[in-house]
PAMAR-372622 format. One record per residue (C-alpha): residue number from 1; residue in one letter; chain; x, y, z. Coordinates in steps of 0.05 Angstrom, whole numbers, plus 5000, padded with zeros to 4 digits. Layout:
BEGIN
SITE  nr rest kette    x    y    z
SITE NUM    A     A    X    Y    Z
...
END
This chain:
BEGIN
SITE  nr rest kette    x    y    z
SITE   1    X     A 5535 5412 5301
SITE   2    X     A 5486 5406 5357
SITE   3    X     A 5424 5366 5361
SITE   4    X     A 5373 5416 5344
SITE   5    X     A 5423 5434 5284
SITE   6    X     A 5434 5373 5262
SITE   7    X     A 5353 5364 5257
SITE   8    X     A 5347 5421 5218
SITE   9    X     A 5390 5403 5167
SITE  10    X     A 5361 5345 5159
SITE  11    X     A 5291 5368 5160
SITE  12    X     A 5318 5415 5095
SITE  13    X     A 5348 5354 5065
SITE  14    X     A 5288 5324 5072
SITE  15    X     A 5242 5372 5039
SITE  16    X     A 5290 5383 4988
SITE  17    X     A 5292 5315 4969
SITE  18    X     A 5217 5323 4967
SITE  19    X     A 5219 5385 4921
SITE  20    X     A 5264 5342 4873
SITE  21    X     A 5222 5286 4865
SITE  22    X     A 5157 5342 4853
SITE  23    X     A 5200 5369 4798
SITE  24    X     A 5207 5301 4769
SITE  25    X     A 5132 5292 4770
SITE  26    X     A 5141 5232 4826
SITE  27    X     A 5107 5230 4896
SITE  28    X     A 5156 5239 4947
SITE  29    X     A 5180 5195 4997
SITE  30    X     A 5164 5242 5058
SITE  31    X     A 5111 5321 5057
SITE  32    X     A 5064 5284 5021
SITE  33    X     A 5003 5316 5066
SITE  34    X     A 5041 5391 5065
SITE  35    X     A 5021 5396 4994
SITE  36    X     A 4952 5361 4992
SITE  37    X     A 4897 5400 4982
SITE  38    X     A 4821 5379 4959
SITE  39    X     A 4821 5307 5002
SITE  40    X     A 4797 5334 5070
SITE  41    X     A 4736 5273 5065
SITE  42    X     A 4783 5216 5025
SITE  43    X     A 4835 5235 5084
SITE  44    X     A 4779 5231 5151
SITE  45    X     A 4753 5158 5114
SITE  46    X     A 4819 5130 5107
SITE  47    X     A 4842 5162 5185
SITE  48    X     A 4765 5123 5198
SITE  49    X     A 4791 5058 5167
SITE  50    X     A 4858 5069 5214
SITE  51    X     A 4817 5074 5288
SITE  52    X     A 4780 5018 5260
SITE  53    X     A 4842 4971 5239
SITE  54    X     A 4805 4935 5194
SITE  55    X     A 4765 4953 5135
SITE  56    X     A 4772 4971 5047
SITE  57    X     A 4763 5036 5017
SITE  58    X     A 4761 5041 4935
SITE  59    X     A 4793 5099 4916
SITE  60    X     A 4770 5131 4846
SITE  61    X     A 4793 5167 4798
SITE  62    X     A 4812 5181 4720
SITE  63    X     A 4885 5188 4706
SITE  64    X     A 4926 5245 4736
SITE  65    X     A 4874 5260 4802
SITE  66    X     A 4926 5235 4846
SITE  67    X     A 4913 5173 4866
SITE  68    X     A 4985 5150 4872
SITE  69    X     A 4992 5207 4915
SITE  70    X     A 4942 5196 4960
SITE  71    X     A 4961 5121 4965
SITE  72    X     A 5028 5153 4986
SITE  73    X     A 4995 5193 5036
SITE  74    X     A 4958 5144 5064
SITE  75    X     A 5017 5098 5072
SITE  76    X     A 5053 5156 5108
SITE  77    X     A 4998 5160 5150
SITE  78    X     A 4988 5087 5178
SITE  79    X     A 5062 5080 5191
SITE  80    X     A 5054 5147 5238
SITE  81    X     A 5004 5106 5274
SITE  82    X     A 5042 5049 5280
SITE  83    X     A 5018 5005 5215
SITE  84    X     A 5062 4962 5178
SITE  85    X     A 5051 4971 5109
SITE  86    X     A 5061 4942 5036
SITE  87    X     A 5048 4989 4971
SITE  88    X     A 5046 4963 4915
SITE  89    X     A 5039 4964 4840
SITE  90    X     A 4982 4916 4797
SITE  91    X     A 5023 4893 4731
SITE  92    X     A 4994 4853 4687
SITE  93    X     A 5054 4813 4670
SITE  94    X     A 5100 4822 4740
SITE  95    X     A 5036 4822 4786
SITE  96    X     A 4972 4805 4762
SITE  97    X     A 4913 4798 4802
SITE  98    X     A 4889 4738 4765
SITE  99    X     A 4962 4712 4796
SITE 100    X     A 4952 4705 4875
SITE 101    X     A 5021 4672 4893
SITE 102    X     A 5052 4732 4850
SITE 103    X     A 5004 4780 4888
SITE 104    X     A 5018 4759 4957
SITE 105    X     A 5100 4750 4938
SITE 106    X     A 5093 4826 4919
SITE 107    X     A 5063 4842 4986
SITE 108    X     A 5114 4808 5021
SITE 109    X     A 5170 4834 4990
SITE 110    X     A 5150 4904 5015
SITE 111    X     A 5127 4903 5075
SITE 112    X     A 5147 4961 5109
SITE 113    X     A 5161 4982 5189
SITE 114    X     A 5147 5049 5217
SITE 115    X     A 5222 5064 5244
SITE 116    X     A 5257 5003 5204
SITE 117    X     A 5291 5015 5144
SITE 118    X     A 5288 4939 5124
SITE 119    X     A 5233 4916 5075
SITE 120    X     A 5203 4844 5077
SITE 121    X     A 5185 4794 5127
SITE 122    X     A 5240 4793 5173
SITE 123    X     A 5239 4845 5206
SITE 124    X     A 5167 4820 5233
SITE 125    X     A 5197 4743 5236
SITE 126    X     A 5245 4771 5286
SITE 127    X     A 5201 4806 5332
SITE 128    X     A 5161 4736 5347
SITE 129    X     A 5220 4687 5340
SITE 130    X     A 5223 4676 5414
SITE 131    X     A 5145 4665 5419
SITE 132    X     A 5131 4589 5438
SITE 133    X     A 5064 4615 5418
SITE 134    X     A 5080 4625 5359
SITE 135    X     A 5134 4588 5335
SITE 136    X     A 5115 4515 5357
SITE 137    X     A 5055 4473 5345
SITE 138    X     A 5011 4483 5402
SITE 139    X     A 5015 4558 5416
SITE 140    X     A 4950 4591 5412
SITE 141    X     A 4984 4637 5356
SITE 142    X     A 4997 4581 5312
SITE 143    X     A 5008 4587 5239
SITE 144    X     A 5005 4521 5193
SITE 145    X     A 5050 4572 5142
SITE 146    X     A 5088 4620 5195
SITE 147    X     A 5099 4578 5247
SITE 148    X     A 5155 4527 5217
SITE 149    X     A 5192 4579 5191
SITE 150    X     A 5204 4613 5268
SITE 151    X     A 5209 4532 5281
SITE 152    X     A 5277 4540 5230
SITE 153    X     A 5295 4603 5251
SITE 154    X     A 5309 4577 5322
SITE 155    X     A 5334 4500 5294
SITE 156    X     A 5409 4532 5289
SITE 157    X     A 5405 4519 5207
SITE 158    X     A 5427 4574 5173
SITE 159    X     A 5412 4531 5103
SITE 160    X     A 5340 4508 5134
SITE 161    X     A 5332 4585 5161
SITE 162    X     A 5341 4614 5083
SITE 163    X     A 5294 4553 5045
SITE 164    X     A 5237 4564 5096
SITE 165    X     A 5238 4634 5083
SITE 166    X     A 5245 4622 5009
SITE 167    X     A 5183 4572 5020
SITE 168    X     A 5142 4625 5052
SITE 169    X     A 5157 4685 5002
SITE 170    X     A 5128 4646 4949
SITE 171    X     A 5189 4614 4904
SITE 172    X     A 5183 4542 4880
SITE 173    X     A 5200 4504 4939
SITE 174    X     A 5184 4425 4943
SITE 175    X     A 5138 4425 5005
SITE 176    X     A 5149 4350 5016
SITE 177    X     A 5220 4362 5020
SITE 178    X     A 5214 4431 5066
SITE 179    X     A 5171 4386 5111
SITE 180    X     A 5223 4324 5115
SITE 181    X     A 5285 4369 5133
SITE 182    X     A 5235 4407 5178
SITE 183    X     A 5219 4332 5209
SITE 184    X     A 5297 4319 5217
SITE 185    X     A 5301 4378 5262
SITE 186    X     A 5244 4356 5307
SITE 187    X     A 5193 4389 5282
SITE 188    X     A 5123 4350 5307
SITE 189    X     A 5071 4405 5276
SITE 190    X     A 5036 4397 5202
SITE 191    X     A 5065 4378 5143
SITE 192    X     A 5074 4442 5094
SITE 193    X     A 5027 4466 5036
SITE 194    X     A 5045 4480 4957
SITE 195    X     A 5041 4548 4946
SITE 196    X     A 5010 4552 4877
SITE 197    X     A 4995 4601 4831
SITE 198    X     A 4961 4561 4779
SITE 199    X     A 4886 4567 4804
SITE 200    X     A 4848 4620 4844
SITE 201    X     A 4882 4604 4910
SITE 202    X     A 4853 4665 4943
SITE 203    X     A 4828 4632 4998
SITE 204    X     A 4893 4608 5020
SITE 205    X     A 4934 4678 5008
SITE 206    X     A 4883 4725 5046
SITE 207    X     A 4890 4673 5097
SITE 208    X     A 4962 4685 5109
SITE 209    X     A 4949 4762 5092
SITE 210    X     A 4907 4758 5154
SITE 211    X     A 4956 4717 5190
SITE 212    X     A 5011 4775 5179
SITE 213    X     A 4967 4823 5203
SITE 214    X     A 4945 4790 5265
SITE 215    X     A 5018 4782 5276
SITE 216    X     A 5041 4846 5270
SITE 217    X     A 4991 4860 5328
SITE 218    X     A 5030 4807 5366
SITE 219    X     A 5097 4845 5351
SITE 220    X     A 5076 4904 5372
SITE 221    X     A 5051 4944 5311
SITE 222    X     A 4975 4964 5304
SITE 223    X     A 4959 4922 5244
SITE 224    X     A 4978 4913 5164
SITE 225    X     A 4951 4958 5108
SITE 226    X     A 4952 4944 5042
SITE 227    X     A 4949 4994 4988
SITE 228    X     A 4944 4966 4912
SITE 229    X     A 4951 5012 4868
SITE 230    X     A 4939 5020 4779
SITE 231    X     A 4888 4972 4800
SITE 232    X     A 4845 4997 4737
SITE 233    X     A 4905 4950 4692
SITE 234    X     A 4853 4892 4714
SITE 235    X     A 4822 4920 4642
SITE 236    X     A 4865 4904 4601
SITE 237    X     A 4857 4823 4626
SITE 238    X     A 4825 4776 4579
SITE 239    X     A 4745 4764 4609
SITE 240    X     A 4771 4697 4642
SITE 241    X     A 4827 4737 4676
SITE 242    X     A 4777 4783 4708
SITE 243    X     A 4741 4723 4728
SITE 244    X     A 4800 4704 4770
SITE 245    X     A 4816 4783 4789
SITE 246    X     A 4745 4783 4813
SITE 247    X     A 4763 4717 4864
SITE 248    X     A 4823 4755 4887
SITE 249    X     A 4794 4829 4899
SITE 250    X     A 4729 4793 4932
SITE 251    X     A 4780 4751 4985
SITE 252    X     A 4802 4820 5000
SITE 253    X     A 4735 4846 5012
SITE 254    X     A 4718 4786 5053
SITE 255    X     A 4772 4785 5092
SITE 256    X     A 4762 4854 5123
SITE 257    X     A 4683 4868 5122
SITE 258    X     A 4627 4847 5159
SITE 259    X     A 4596 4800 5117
SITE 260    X     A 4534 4853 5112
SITE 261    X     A 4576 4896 5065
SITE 262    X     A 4585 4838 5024
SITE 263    X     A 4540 4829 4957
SITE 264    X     A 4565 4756 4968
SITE 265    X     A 4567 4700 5016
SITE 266    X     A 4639 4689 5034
SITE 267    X     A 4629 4614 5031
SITE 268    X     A 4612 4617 4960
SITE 269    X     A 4678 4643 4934
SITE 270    X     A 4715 4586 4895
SITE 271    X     A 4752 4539 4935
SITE 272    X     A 4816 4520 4899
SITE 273    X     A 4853 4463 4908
SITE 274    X     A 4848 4397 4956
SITE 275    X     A 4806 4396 5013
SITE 276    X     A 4861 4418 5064
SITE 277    X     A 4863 4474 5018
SITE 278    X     A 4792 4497 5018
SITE 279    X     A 4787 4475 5100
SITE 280    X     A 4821 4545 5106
SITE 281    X     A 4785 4596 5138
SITE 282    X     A 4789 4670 5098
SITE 283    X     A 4801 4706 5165
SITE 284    X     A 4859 4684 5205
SITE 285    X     A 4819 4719 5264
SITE 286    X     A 4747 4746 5257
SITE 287    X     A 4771 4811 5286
SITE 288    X     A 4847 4813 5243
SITE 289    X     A 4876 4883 5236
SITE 290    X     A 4881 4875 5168
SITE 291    X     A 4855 4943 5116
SITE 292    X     A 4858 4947 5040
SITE 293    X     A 4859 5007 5000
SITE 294    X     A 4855 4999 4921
SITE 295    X     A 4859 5052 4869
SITE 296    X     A 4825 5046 4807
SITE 297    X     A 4805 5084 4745
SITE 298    X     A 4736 5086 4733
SITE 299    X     A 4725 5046 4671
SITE 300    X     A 4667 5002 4661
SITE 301    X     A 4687 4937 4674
SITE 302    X     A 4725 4962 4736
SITE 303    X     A 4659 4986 4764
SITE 304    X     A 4622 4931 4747
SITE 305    X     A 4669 4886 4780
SITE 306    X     A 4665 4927 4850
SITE 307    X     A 4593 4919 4837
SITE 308    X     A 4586 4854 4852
SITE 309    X     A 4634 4852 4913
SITE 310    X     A 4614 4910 4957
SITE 311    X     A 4539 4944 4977
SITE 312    X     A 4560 5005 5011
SITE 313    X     A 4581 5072 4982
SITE 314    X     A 4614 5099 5035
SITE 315    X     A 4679 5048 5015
SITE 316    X     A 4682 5087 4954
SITE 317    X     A 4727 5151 4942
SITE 318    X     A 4708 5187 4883
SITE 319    X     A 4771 5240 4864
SITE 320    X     A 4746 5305 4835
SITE 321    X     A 4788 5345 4798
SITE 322    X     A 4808 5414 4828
SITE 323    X     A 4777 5492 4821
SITE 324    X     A 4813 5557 4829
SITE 325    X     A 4797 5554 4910
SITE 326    X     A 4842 5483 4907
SITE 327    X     A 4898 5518 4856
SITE 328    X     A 4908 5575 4916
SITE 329    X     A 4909 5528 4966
SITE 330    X     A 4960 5484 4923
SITE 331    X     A 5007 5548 4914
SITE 332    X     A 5007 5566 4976
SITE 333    X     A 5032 5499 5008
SITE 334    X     A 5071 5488 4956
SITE 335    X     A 5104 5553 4963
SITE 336    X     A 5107 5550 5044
SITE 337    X     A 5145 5476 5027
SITE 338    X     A 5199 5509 4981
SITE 339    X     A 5211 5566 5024
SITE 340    X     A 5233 5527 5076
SITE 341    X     A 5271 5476 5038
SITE 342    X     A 5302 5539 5016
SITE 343    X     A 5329 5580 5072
SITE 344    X     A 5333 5656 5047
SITE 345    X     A 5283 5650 4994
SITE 346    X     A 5219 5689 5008
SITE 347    X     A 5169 5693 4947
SITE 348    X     A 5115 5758 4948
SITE 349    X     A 5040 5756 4942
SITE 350    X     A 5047 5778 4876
SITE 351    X     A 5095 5720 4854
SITE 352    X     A 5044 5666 4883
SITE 353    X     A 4979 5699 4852
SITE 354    X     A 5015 5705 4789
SITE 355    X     A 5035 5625 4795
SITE 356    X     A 4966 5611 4814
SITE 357    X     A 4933 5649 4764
SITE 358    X     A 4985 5606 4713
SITE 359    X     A 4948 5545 4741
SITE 360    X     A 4889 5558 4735
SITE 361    X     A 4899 5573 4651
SITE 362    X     A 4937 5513 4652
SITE 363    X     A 4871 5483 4683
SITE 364    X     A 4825 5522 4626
SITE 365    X     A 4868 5495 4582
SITE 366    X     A 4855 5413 4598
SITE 367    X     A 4921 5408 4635
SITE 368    X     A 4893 5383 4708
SITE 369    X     A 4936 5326 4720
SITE 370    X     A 4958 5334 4789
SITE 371    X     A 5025 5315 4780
SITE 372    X     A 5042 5355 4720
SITE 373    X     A 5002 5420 4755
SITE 374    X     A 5059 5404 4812
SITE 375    X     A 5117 5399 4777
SITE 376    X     A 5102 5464 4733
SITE 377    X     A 5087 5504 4806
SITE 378    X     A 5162 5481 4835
SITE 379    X     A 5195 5498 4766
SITE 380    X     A 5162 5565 4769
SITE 381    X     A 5182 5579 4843
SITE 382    X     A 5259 5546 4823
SITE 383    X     A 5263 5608 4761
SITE 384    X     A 5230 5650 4821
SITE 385    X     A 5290 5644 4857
SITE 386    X     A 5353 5627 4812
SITE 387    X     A 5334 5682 4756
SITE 388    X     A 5273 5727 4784
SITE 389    X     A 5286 5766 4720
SITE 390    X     A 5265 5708 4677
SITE 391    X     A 5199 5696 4714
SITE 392    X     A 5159 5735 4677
SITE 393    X     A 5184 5701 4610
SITE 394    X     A 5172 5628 4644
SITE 395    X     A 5105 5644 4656
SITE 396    X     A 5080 5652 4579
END
């Protein structure tokens, strides 16, 4: 098979896989923007928040506007421009945002690397392990967290290697003892930290957030974007647990606005722990390329909460639902994307208005979640083409 053979087939594998997960109702992996329709502003704020490289956008909407979509599309997007990226979902037992350390362990553990198939730090560790600047004490990139554990990766210690990274994603790891075996190996820098996840240690998380980002600069990459999404779970948190959410979300905002977008003084926000703790700055850099995208449903207390973090409305993306001008459009990528994950099947104008005319009623009807209108589209244009004489029956 030649090259330009090879490609194709695996272009078609590609969208097929994408068809597949459609039918399932689940935002695929890759053709996220050949199906999206209705986002042209959401899509020119977020590609605004990119050239910028630093910045937070709140994305709106009530359940089933696609907001898991477009938080897939936007992911797609930075890594084409050379973001690394971590995706992730609010819980409010795995990953609360009342939790921090369980926050920023969530980040870690998926970072992701436009052209690297390997999630987590590592791949970014690996990039700067030969950096004196950043690996030993007094490089100008020094990181009180980072630093020792590029220190360990170049001691030799396999054993040391694996418990600094440990240390670093968050697990309970004695500091004093990290910073004794670090001590045996000659390491003359600062003692390590507790990373705790018992008060509001926002502070100290964004700070190594920004660190991550500034780094992946370093390595090569254009920045870090984070994208949190079911954000709107923060609800169902007791009122002292959205005390603590608030901390978090507001270290976010503070960590990558100007403080004249702020409703609040940055210094304000609750300083946790001892003094080395609170000594930490919320920026790693005052210009980091560091960008957070949240999605959340538009419930009071969600709005009320944004309301006392941000002043400008231009942050926020509001996600209508979709009119019959949005259901064409919708068919008609749709239907270009299964036709050429499907070699040999051509639909006519008549199958596609009859499909779109189907969504709209479904629309009438109060069916308008995205996902669902999706997945009923590809089953249509799958009876299309394994039993066209059936279509007519799947469409009552």
């Amino acid at each position: 098979m030649t090259g330009g053979a090879a490609n194709a087939a695996e272009d078609i594998a590609d969208m097929r896989q994408a068809i597949e997960a459609l039918r399932l109702g689940v935002v695929p992996a890759k053709h996220v923007l050949d199906y999206t329709v209705g986002r042209d502003k959401e899509l020119a704020s977020f590609r605004d928040l990119l050239a910028g490289r630093q910045g937070l956008r709140l994305v709106f909407g009530d359940y089933g506007r696609g907001k898991t979509h477009l938080l897939e599309l936007y992911e797609q997007l930075a890594q084409e421009q050379g973001f690394v990226t971590a995706r992730i979902v609010l819980n409010p037992k795995a990953t609360p945002p009342s939790h921090p350390q369980r926050l920023y362990r969530a980040v870690l553990s998926r970072l992701s690397y436009p052209g690297e198939t390997t999630l987590g730090l590592d791949p970014l560790l690996r990039r700067l392990e030969h950096s004196d600047a950043h690996a030993l004490p007094g490089g100008d990139r020094y990181s009180r967290f980072f630093s020792p554990v590029l220190f360990a990766r170049r001691s030799g210690d396999d054993e040391l290697r694996d418990w600094l990274h440990d240390y670093i994603e968050g697990f309970n790891i004695d500091p004093d003892d990290v910073s004794r075996e670090l001590a045996k190996k000659g390491w003359r820098g600062q003692r390590m930290l507790a990373l705790s996840d018992f008060r509001t240690y926002g502070r100290m998380y964004t700070h190594m957030l920004g660190t991550l980002a500034d780094w992946a600069a370093d390595a090569g990459f254009k920045g870090l974007v984070l994208l949190l999404d079911e954000v709107e779970r923060v609800d169902v948190l007791t009122k002292e647990q959205q005390e603590l959410a608030r901390e978090v979300l507001a270290h976010f905002a503070a960590a990558t606005l100007d403080d004249g977008l702020l409703r609040f003084q940055p210094e304000q926000l609750y300083k946790g722990g001892h003094s080395v703790h609170r000594s930490f700055a919320i920026k790693y850099a005052a210009t980091q390329p560091l960008s957070v995208v949240m999605a959340l449903t538009p419930l009071d207390g969600i709005i009320q909460i944004c309301d006392t973090i941000v002043t400008e409305r231009g942050l926020r993306q509001d996600l209508a639902g979709f009119g019959p001008s949005e259901h064409a459009a919708l068919v008609e990528k749709l239907t270009a994307l299964y036709e050429n994950a499907h070699p040999g099947f051509v639909s006519n104008a008549d199958v596609r208005e009859r499909i779109r005319s189907f969504v709209d009623g479904q629309a009438r009807r109060g069916v308008d979640a995205a996902r669902h209108v999706v997945a009923a589209v590809v089953c249509l244009l799958d009876v299309a083409r394994l039993v066209p004489e059936r279509f007519e029956k799947a469409l009552a």
